[in-house]
C-alpha positions as a Markdown table, in Angstrom:
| # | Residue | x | y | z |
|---|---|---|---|---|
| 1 | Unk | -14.0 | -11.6 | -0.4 |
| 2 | Unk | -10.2 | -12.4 | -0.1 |
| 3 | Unk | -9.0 | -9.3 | 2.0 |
| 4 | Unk | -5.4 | -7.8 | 1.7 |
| 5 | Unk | -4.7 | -6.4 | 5.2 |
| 6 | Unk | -4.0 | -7.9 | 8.3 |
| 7 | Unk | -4.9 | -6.2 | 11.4 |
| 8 | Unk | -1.7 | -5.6 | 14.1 |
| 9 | Unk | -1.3 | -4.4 | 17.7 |
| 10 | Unk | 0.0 | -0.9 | 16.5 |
| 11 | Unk | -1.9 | -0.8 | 12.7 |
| 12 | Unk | -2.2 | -3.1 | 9.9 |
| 13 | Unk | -0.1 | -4.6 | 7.6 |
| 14 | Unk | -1.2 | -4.3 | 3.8 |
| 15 | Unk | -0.2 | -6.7 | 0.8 |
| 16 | Unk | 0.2 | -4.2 | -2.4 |
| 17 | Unk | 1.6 | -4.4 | -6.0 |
| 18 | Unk | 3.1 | -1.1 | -7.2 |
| 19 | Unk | 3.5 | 0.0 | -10.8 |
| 20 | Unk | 6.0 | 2.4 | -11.6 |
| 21 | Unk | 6.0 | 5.2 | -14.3 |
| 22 | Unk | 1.9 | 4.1 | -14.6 |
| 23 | Unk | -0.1 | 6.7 | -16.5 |
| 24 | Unk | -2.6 | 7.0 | -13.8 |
| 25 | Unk | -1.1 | 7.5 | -10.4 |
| 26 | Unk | -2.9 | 6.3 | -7.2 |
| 27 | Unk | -5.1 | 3.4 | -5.8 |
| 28 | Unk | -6.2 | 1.0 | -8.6 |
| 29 | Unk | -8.5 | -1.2 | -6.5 |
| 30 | Unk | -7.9 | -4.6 | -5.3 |
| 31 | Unk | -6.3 | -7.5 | -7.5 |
| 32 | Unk | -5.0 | -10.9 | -7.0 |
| 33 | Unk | -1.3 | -12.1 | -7.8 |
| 34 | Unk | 0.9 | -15.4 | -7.1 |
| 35 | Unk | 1.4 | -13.9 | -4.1 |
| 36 | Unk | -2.3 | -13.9 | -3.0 |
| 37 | Unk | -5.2 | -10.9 | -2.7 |
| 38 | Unk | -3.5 | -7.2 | -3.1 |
| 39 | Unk | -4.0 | -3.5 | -3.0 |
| 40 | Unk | -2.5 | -1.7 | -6.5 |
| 41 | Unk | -1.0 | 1.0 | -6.5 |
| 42 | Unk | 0.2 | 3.2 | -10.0 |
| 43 | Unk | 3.1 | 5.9 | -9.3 |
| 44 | Unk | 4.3 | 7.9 | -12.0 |
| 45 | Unk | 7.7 | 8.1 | -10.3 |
| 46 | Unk | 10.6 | 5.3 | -11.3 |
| 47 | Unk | 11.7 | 2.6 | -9.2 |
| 48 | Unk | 15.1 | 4.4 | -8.9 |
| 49 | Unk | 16.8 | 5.5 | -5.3 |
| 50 | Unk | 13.3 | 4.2 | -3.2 |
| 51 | Unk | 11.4 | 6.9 | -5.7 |
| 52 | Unk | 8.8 | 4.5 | -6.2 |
| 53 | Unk | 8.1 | 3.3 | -2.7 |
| 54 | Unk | 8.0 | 6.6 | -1.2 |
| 55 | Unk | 5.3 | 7.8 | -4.1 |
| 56 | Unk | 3.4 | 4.0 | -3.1 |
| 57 | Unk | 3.5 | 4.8 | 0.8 |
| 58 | Unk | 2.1 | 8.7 | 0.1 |
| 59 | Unk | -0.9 | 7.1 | -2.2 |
| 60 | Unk | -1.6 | 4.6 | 1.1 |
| 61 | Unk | -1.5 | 7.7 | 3.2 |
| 62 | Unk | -3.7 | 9.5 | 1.0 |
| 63 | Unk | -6.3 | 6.7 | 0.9 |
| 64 | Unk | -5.9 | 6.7 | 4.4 |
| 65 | Unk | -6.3 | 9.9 | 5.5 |
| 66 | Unk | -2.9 | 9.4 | 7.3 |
| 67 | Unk | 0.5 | 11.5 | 7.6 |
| 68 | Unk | 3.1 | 9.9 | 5.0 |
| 69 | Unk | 5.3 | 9.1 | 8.0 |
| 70 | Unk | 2.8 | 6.6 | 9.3 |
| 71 | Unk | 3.5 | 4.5 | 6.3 |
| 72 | Unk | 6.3 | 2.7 | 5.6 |
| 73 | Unk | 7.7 | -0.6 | 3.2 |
| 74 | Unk | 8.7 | -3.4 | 6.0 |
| 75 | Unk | 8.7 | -6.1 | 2.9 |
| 76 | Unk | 9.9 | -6.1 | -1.1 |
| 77 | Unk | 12.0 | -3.0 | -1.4 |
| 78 | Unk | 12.9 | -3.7 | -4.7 |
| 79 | Unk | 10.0 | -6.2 | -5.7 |
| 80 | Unk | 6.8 | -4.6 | -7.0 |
| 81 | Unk | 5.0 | -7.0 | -4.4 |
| 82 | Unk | 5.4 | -5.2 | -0.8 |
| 83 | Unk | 4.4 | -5.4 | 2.1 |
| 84 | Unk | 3.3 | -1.8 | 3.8 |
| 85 | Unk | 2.7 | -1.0 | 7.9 |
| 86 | Unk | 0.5 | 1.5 | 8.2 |
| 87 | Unk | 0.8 | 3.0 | 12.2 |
| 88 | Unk | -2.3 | 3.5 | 13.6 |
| 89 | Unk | -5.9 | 2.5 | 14.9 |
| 90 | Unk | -6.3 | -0.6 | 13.4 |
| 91 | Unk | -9.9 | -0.7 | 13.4 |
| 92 | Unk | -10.5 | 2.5 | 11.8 |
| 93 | Unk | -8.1 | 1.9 | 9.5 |
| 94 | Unk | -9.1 | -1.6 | 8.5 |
| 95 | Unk | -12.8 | 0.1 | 7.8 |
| 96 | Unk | -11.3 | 2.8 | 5.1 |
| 97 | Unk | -9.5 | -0.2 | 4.0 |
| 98 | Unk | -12.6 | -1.9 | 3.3 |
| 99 | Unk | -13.9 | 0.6 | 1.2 |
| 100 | Unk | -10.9 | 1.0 | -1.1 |
């Protein structure tokens, strides 16, 4: 199994594709792209003004079980392909991760 995260010294580092305005909001499960294995994500918000990647870093946190503020883009602002760091233990994080 092709995993989507990559553990780091202050969290981990997750590979996701987003879809804006989807009809069902939230983790879709794992799926693989040209880019390689990846986390979707469905947002019911438009890719307008960061909308979009706000509503993608909240569903992370969510799935997490982590503040909102502990997520955040660092790769594809305006791609649906990003890249999101998630602050925190890695370990524990990489085990919810696991699961999703």
């Amino acid at each position: 199994m092709t995993v989507f995260w990559r553990a780091m010294s202050d969290g981990v580092s997750v590979s996701v594709k987003v879809q804006p305005k989807s009809r069902r909001p939230g983790i879709q499960g794992r799926a693989g792209s040209a880019h390689g294995a990846c986390l979707r994500i469905g947002v019911s918000e438009v890719p307008e003004d960061g909308r979009a990647n706000r509503a993608a870093c909240a569903a992370l946190a969510e799935a997490l079980h982590v503040p909102t503020s502990s997520v955040a883009v660092t790769l594809g602002h305006t791609s649906r392909n990003k890249t999101l760091h998630v602050t925190g233990d890695a370990t524990h994080l990489t085990a919810i991760l696991e699961t999703l």
